[in-house]
Structures are given as structure tokens and as C-alpha cells.
MIDOSE-1310 file (N, C-alpha, C; in nm, 2 decimals, decimal comma, always signed):
residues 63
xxxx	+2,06/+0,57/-0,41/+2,10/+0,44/-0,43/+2,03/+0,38/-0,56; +1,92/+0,42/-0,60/+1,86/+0,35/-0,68/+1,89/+0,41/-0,79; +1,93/+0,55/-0,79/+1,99/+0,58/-0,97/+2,14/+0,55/-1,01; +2,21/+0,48/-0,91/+2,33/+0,43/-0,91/+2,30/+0,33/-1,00
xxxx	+2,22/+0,21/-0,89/+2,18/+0,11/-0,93/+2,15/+0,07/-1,09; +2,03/+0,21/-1,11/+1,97/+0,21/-1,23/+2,09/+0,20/-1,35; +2,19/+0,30/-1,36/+2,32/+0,36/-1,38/+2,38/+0,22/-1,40; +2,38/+0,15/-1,34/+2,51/+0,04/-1,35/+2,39/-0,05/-1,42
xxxx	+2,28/-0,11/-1,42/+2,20/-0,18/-1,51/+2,18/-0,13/-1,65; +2,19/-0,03/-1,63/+2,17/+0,01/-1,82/+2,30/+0,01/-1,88; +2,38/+0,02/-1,83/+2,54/+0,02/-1,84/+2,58/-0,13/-1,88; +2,51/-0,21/-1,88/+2,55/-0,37/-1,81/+2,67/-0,38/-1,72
xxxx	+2,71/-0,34/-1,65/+2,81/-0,36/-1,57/+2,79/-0,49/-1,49; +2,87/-0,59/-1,49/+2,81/-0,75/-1,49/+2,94/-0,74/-1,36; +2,90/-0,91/-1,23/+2,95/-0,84/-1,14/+3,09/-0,87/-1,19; +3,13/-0,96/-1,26/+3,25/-0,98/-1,28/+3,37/-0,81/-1,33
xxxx	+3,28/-0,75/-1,37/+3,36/-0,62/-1,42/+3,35/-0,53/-1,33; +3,29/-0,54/-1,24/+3,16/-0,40/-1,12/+3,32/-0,28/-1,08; +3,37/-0,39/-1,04/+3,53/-0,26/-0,98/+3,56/-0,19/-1,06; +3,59/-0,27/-1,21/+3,68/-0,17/-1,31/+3,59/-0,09/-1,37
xxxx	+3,44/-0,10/-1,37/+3,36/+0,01/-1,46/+3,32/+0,10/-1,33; +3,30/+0,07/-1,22/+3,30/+0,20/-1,09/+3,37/+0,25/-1,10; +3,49/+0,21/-1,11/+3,63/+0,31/-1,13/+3,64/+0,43/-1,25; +3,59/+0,37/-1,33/+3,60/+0,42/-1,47/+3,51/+0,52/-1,51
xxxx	+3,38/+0,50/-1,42/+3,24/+0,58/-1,45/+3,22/+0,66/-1,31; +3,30/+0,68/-1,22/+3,28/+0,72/-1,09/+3,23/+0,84/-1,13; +3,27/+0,89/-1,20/+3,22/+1,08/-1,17/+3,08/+1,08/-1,25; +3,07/+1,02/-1,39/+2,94/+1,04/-1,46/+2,80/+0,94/-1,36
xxxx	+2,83/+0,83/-1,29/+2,73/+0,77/-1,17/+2,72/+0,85/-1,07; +2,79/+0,93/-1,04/+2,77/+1,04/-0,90/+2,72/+1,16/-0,99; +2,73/+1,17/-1,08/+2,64/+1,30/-1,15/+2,52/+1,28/-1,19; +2,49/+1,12/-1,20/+2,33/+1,10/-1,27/+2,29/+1,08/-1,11
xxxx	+2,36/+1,00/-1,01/+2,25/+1,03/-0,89/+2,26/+1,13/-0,82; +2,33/+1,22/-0,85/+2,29/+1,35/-0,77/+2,18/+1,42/-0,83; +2,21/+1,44/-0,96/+2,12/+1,51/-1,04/+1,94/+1,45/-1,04; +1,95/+1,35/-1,00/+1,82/+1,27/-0,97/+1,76/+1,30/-0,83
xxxx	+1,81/+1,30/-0,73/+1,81/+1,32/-0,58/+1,76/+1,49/-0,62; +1,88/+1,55/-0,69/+1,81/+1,70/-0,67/+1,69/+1,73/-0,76; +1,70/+1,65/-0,84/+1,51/+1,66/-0,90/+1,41/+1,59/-0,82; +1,45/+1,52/-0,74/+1,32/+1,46/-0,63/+1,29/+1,57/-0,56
xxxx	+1,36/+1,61/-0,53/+1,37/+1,71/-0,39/+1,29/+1,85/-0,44; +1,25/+1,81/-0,55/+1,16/+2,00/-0,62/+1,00/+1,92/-0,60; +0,97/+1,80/-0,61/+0,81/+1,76/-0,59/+0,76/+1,71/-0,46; +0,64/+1,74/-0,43/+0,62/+1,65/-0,31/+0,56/+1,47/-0,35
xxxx	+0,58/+1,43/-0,23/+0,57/+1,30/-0,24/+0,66/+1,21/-0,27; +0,63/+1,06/-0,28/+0,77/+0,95/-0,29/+0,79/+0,95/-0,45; +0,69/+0,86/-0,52/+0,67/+0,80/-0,63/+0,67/+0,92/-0,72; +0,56/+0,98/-0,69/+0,57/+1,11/-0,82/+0,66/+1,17/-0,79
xxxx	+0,73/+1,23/-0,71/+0,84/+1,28/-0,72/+1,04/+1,24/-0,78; +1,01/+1,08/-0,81/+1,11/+1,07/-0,94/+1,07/+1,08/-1,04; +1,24/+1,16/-1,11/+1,23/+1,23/-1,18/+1,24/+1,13/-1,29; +1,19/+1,15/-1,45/+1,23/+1,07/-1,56/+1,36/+1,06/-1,61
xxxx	+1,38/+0,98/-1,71/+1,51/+0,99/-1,80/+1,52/+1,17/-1,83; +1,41/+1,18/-1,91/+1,40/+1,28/-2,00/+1,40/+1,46/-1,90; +1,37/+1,41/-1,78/+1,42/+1,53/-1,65/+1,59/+1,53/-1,65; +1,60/+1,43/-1,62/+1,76/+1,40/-1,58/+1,87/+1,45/-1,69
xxxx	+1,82/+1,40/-1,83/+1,88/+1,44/-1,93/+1,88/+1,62/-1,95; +1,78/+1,67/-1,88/+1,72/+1,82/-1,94/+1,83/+1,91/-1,84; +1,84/+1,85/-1,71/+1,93/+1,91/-1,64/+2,05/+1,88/-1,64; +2,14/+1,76/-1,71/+2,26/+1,79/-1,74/+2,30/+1,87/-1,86
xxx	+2,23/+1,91/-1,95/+2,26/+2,02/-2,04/+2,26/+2,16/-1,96; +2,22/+2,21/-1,84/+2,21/+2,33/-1,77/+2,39/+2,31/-1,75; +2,46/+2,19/-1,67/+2,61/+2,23/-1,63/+2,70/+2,27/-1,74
């Protein structure tokens, strides 16, 4: 939830537009929080275990 979150604040997605930019970005916002969730899931603990920009970025060049 929170890389969605993150995802739609860097985006400015303002509420007035929220429908038409989810619609529009649905597949690359379910790619950045999956790809975030599956980089948590390789560290132990809460905090240190999110991942950076610069993680997230390094594993979408692997697909």
C-alpha cells in the first residue's frame, strides 16, 4: 500500500484526476509495488528492510 501510495505522490495524481491516472498507470503502479514488496521480503526486519528508489529501479531492468 505504501508504494502505491508513494507511486501516485510522485506522479502528482491530485484527487480530482485519481480515476483517470489509476486507469491509465494500473500496470506500471502494480509493478513498482510488487517489485517493492518482493525486495522487502529478501531482508529481515520492518524499516531496514524497504527497499530504495535506486533497488526498485535496479530490478526493473532484470524484466
Amino acid at each position: 500500500m505504501g508504494a502505491l501510495l508513494y507511486y501516485l505522490s510522485q506522479n502528482n495524481a491530485g484527487m480530482q484526476e485519481l480515476s483517470t491516472f489509476c486507469k491509465q498507470n494500473a500496470i506500471k503502479m502494480l509493478s513498482f509495488a510488487n517489485r517493492c514488496g518482493a525486495l522487502t521480503t529478501t531482508k529481515k526486519g520492518a524499516i531496514h528492510a524497504l527497499p530504495t528508489i535506486t533497488d526498485i529501479d535496479q530490478l526493473s531492468k532484470i524484466d
